[in-house]
Wavefront OBJ file of the C-alpha trace (Angstrom):
o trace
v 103.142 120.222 109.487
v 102.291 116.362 108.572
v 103.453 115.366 105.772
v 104.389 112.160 103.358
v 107.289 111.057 101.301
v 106.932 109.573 97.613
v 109.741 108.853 96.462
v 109.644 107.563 93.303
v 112.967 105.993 90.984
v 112.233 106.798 87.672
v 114.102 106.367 84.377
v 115.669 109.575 84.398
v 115.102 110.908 87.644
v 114.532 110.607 91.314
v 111.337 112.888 92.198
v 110.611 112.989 95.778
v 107.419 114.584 96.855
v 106.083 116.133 99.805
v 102.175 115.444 100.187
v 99.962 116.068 102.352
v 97.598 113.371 103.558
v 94.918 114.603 101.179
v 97.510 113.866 98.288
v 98.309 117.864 98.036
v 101.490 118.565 96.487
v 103.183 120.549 99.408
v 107.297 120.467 97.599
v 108.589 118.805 95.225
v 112.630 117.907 94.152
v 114.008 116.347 91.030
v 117.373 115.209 90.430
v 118.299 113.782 86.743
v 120.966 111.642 85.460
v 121.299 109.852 82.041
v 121.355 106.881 80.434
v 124.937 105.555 78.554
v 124.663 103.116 75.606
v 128.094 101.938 75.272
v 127.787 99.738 72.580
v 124.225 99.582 69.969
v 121.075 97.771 71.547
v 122.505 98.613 75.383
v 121.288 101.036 77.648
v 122.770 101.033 81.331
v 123.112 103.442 84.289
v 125.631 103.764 87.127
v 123.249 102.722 90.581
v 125.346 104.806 92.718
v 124.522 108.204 90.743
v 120.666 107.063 90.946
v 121.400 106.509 94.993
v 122.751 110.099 95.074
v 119.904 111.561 93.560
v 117.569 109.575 96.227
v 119.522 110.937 99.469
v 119.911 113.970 97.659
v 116.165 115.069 96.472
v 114.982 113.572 100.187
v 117.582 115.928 101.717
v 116.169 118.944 99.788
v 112.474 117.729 101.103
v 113.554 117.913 104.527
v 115.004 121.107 104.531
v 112.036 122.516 102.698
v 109.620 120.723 105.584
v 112.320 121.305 108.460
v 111.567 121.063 111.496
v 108.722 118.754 110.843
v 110.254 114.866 109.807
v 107.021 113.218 107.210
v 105.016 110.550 108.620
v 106.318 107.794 106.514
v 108.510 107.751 103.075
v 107.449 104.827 100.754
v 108.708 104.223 97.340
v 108.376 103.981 93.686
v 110.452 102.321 90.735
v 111.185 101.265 87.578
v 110.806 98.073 86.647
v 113.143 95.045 84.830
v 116.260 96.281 86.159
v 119.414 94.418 86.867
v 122.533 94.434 88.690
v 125.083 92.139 89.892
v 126.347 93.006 93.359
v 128.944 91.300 95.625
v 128.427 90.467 99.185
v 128.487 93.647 100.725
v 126.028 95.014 98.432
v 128.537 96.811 95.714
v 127.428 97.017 92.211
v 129.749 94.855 89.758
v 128.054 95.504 86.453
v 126.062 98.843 85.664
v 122.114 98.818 86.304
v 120.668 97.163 82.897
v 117.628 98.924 82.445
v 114.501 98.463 80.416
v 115.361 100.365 77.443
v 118.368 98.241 76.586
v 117.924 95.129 73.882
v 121.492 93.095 74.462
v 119.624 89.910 75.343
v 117.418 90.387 71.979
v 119.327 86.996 70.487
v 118.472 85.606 73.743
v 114.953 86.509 73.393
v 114.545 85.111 69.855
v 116.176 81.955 70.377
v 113.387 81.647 73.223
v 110.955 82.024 70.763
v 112.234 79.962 67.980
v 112.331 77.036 69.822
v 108.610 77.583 71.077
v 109.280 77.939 74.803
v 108.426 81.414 74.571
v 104.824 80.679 75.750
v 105.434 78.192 78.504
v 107.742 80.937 80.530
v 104.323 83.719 79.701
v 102.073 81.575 81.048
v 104.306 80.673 84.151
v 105.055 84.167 85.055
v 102.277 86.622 83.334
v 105.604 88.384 81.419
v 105.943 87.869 77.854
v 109.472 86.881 76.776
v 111.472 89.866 75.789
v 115.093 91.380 75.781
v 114.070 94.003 78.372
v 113.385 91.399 81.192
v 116.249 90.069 83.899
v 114.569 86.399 83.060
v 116.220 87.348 79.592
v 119.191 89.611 80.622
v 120.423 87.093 83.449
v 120.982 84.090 80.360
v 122.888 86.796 78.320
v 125.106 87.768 81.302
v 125.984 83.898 81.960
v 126.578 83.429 78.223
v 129.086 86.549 77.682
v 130.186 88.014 80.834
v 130.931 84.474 82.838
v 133.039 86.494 85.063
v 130.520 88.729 86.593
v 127.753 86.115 86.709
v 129.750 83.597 88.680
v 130.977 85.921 90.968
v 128.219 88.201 92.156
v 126.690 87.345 95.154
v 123.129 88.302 94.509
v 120.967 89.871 90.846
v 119.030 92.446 91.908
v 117.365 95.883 90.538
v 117.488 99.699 91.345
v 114.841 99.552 94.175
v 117.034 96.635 95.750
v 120.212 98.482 95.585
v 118.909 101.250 97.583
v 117.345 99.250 100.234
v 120.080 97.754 100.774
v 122.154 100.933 101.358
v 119.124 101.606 103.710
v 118.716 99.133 105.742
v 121.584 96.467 104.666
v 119.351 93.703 103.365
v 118.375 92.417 99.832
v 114.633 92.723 99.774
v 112.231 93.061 96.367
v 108.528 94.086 96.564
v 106.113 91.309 94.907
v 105.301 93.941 92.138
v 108.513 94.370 91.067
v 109.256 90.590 91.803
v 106.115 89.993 89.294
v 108.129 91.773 86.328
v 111.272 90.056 86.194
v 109.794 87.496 84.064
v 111.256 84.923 87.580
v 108.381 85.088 89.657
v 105.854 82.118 89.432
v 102.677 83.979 88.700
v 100.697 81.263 90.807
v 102.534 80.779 93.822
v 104.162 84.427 94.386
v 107.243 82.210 94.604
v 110.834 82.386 92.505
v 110.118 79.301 89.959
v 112.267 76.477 90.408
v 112.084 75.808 86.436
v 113.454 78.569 85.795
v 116.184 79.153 88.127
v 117.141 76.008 87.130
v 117.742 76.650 84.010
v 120.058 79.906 84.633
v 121.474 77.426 87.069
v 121.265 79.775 89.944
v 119.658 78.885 93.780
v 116.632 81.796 94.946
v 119.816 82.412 97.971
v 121.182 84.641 94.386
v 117.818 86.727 94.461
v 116.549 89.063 96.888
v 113.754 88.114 99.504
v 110.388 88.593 97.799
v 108.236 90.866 100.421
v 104.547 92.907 100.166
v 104.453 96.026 99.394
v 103.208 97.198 101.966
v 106.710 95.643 104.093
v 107.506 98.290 106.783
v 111.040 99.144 107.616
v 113.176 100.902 110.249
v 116.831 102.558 110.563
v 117.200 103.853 107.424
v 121.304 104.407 107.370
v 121.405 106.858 104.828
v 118.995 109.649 106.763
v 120.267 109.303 110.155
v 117.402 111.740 110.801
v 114.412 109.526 110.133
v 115.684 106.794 111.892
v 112.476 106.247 113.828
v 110.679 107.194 110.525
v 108.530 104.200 108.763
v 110.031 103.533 105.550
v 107.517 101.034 103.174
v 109.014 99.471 100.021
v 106.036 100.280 97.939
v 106.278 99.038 94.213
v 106.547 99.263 90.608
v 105.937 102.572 89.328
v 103.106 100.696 87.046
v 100.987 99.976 89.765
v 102.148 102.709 92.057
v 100.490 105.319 89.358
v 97.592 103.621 88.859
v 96.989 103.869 92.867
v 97.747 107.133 92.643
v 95.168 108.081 90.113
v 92.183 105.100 89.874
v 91.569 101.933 90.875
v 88.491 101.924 89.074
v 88.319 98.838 86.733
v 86.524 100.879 83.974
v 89.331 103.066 83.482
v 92.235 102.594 81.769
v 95.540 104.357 83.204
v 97.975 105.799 80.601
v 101.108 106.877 81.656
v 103.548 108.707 79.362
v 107.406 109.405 80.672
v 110.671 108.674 79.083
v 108.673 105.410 78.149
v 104.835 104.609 78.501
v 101.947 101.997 79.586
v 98.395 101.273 79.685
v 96.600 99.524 82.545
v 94.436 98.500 84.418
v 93.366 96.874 87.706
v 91.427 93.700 87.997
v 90.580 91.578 91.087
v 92.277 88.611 89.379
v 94.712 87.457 86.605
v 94.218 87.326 83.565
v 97.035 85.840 80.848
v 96.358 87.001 77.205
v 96.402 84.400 74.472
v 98.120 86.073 71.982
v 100.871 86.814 74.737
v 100.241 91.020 73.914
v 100.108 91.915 77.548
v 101.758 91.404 81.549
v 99.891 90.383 84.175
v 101.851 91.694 87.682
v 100.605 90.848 91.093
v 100.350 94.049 93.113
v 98.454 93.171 96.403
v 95.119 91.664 97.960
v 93.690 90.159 94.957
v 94.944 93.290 93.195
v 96.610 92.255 89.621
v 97.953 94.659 87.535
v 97.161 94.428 83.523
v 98.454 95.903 80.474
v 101.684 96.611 77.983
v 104.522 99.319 78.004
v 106.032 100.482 74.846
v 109.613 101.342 74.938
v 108.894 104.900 72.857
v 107.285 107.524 74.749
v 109.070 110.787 75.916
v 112.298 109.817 74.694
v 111.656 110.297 71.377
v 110.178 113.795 71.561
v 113.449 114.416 73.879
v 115.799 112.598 70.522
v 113.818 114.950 68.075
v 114.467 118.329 69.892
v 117.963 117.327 71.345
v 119.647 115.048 68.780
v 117.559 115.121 65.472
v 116.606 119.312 65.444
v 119.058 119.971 67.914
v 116.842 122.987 68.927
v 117.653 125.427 71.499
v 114.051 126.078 72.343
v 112.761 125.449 75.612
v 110.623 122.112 75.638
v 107.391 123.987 75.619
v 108.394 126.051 72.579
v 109.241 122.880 70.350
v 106.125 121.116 71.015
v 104.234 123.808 70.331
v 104.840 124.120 66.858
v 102.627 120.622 66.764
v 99.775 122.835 66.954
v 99.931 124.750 63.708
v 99.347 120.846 61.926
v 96.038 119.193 61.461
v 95.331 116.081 62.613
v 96.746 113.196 60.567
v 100.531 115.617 60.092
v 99.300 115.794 56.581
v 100.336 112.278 55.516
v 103.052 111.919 57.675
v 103.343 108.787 59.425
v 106.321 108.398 61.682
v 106.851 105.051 63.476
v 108.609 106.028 66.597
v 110.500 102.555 67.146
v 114.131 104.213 68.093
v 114.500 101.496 71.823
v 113.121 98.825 69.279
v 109.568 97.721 70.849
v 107.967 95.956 73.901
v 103.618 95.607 73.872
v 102.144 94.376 71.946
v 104.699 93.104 68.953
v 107.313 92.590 71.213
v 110.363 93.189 68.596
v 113.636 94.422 70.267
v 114.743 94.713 66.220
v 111.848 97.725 65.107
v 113.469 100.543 64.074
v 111.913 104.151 63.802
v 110.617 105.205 60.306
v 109.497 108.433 59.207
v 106.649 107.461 55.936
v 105.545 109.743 54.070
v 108.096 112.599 53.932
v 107.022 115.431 51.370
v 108.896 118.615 50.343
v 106.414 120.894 52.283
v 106.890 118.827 55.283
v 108.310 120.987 58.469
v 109.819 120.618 61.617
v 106.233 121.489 62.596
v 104.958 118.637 60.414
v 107.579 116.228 61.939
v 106.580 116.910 66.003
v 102.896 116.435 65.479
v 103.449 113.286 63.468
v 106.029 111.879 66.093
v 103.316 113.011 68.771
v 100.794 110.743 66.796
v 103.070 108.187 66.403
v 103.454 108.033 70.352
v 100.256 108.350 70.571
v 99.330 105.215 67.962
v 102.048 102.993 69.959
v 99.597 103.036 73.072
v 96.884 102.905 71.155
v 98.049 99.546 70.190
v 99.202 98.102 73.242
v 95.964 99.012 74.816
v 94.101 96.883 72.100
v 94.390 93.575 74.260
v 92.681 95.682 77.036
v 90.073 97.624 75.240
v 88.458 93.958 73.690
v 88.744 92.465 77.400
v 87.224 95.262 79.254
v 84.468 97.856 78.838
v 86.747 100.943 79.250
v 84.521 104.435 79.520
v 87.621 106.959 80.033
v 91.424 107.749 80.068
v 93.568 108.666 83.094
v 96.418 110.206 82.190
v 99.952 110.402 84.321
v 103.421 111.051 83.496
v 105.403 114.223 81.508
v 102.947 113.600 78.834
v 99.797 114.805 80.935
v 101.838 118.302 80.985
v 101.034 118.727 77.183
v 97.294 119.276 76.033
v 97.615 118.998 72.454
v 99.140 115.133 73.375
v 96.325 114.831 75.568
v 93.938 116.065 73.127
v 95.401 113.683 70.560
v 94.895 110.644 72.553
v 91.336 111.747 73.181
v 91.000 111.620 69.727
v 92.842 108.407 68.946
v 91.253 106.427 71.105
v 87.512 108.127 71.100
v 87.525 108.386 74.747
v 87.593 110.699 77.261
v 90.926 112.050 79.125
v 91.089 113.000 82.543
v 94.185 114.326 83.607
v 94.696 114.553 87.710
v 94.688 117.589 89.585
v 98.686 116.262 90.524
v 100.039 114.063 87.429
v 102.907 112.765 89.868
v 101.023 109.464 90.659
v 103.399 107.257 90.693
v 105.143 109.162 93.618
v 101.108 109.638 95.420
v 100.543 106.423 94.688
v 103.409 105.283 96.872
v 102.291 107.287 99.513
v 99.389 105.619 99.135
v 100.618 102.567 99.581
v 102.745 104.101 102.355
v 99.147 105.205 104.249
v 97.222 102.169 103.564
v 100.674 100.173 105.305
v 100.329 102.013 108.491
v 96.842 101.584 109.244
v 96.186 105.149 107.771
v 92.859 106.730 106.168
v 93.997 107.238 102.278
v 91.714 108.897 100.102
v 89.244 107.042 98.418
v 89.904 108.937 94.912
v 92.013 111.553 93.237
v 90.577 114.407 91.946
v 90.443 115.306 88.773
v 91.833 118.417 87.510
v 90.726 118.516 83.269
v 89.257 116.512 80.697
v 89.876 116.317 77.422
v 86.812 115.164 75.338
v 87.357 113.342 72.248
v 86.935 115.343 68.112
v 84.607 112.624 65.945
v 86.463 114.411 62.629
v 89.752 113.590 64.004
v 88.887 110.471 65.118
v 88.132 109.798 61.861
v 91.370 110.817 60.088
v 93.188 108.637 63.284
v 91.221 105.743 62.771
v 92.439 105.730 59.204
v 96.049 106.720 59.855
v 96.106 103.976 63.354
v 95.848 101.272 60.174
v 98.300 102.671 58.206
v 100.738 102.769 60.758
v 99.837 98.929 62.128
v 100.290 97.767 58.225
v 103.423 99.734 57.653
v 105.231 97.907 60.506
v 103.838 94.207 59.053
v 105.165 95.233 55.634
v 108.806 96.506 56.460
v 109.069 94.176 59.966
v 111.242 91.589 57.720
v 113.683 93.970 56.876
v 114.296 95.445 60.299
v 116.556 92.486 60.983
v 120.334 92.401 60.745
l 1 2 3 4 5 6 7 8 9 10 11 12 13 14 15 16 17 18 19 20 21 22 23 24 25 26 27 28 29 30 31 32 33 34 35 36 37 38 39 40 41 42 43 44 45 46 47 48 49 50 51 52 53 54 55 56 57 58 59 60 61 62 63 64 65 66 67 68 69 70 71 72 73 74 75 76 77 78 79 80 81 82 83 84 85 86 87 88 89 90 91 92 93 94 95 96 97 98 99 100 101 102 103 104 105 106 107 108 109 110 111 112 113 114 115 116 117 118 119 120 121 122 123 124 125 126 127 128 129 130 131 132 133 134 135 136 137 138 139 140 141 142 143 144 145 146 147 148 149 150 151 152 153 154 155 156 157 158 159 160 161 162 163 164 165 166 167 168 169 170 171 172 173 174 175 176 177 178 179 180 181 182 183 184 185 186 187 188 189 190 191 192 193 194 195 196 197 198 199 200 201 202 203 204 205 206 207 208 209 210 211 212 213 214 215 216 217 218 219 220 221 222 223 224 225 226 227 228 229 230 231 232 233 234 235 236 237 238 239 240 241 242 243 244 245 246 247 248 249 250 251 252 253 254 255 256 257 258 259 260 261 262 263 264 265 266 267 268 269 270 271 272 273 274 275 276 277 278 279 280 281 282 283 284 285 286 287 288 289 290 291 292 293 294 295 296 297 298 299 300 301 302 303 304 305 306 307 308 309 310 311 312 313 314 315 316 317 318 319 320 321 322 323 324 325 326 327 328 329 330 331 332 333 334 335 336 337 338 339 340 341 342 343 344 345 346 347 348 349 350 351 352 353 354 355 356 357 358 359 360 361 362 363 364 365 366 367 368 369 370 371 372 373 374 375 376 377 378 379 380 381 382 383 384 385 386 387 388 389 390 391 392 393 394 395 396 397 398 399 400 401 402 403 404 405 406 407 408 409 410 411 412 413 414 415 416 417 418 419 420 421 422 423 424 425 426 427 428 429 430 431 432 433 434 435 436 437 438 439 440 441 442 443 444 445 446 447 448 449 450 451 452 453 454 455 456 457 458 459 460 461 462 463 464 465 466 467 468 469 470 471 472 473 474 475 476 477 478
């Protein structure tokens, strides 16, 4: 049986997949671990549990597939990540993740003294807590000890390369959201390193990502098996599902993104979106907001504390019109990336009546979701003539979601036949690498077309919810 390994680093999860070279799902193992937030505003992860889950959800694939090794395992990640490791490769300081806003000061003192722009237009990433441009100054400000001492800053993806194969190598995409990478020159930017006061000798070797690799030491089993770095799971999904510059790529997880491919940069004025290189004249555009499954996951687990199976709870959404009856909820609990870029938002439920139910409270935190992509794809949707939706991620699973984003943004939503793109879209990557035939397009397994009387009703609550953010903004802080 031939067969190809995705295996992509997620949030939450490891998920490696076994496809076939058509992009068939053939098996399919998850392993999850959590996040810790030790103290308010952080949000870290041990990297050794998240290298256990890799050899551990490969290991399941191979017994699955046994005795048939794949063709080629390639990879996909998270982005903004960081980690200070010694010299032999050992984690000194948790995995920093996206999700956590420590460096917010950090961030706002950027901005305040109107240098916030310069670095955005130097590296396509807008200045914000969540990036290692951001996270590296806090780390040198109030933990001295680990920044002078570690050998080299890297992210997840690193950490388990090196484990592989025993050297510090990042993939350009990933490089490209760091907010370090010189958006020009594909280079680390001397400005900037200079002003962490660090040499590129502290950063891992920027590579393609289509970089092939042998002797992986973990899977003594594949060591004659091509391993390809692959990239960020941003541009891995939207290889996985279009490339098609008409179509905008929405992917809902434990966070969630809009994008889209163009065959060259483009840096947006009013500093709403990234720009990430991916690969041959490939550049990777859009926003991520820091609220997308995690909140729906807070609201059954922590806020209901329900003991209904996921399904179940979301399903109660259904019995709600459109526009939760005045309900309004803005779903700001990780603070906010794209497009306000405000690690201080909080979440705020508007609106709350006495005849207001649990019911009530899902669909309007499914909106609210829902109205937090809608805005970060605003930058996108004036730049670009977008016809339809792809959706990827957990949040292609649910149809009424689906059907609400039809409805939000008046367009139609095409949901792939396999919603795992991130993971097919490194196997991809993986194909294209090795000189492989990869399939020109993924097909497309339902489409949700958009209500005009919803629409409506969204339109009008989308401006609600942008003016009730301008109007209590102020007093998110302190």
């Amino acid at each position: 049986m031939d067969y190809l390994l995705g295996i992509d680093i997620g949030t939450t999860s490891v998920k490696t997949i076994a496809f076939s070279k058509e992009g068939i799902m053939l098996s399919s193992f998850s392993v999850s671990y959590g996040i810790d937030h030790p103290f308010p505003d952080w949000s870290e992860q041990d990297p050794e549990e998240i290298v256990s889950a890799v050899i551990q959800t490969v290991e399941k694939i191979l017994q699955d597939c046994a005795p048939a090794l794949p063709k080629l395992c390639s990879f996909s990640s998270a982005m903004h990540s960081l980690i200070a490791v010694d010299q032999q490769g050992l984690a000194i300081s948790p995995s920093i993740i996206w999700a956590d806003n420590r460096a917010s000061g950090i961030s706002a003192r950027i901005h305040k003294e109107n240098r916030a722009e310069e670095f955005y237009q130097l590296t396509g990433l807008p200045v914000h807590a969540m990036s290692p441009f951001c996270k590296l100054i806090w780390l040198k400000e109030n933990q001295e000890e680990i920044f002078k001492k570690a050998h080299k800053f890297i992210g997840i993806k690193e950490y388990i390369f090196y484990r592989l194969f025993g050297i510090f190598a990042i993939d350009v995409s990933v490089a490209s959201a760091t907010g370090l990478l010189n958006a020009r020159t594909l280079e680390w930017e001397p400005q900037i390193l200079g002003m962490l006061g660090i040499t590129k000798e502290r950063l891992a070797e920027i590579v393609s990502i289509d970089k092939v690799f042998y002797g992986a030491l973990l899977f003594p089993s594949l060591e004659q098996i091509p391993f390809v770095i692959g990239g960020s799971d941003g541009a891995m999904a939207n290889l996985g599902s279009t490339e098609e510059a008409r179509s905008l790529v929405i992917t809902v997880g434990t966070s969630s993104a809009a994008r889209i491919i163009l065959n060259k940069p483009w840096i947006d004025p009013r500093m709403r979106t990234f720009c990430y290189f991916i690969n041959n004249n490939q550049w990777l555009i859009g926003g991520a907001s820091n609220n997308g499954g995690i909140v729906l996951q807070w609201l059954q687990e922590d806020f209901f504390k329900s003991d209904k199976t996921v399904t179940q709870f979301l399903a109660q959404a259904a019995l709600v019109r459109p526009g939760s009856d005045g309900l309004i909820f803005l779903p700001y609990l990780l603070g906010e990336r794209a497009p306000i870029w405000d690690e201080n938002a909080k979440g705020i439920l508007f609106g709350v009546q006495i005849g207001h139910s649990q019911a009530t409270m899902i669909r309007a935190s499914l909106e609210g979701i829902v109205y937090c992509i809608f805005a970060v794809s605003q930058a996108i949707l004036e730049q670009s003539d977008i016809l339809q939706i792809v959706a990827t991620g957990g949040f292609a699973r649910n149809e009424l979601g689906l059907q609400i984003m039809a409805d939000v943004f008046n367009l139609p939503v095409l949901v792939c036949d396999t919603i795992e793109n991130s993971a097919w879209g490194a196997a991809k990557c993986g194909m294209m690498a090795l000189g492989l035939q990869a399939p020109p397009k993924t097909p497309i397994g339902k489409t949700y077309h958009p209500n005009s009387s919803a629409h409506v009703v969204y339109k009008k609550g989308f401006l609600k919810f942008q003016q009730l953010y301008e109007k209590l903004k102020d007093e998110f802080i302190g």
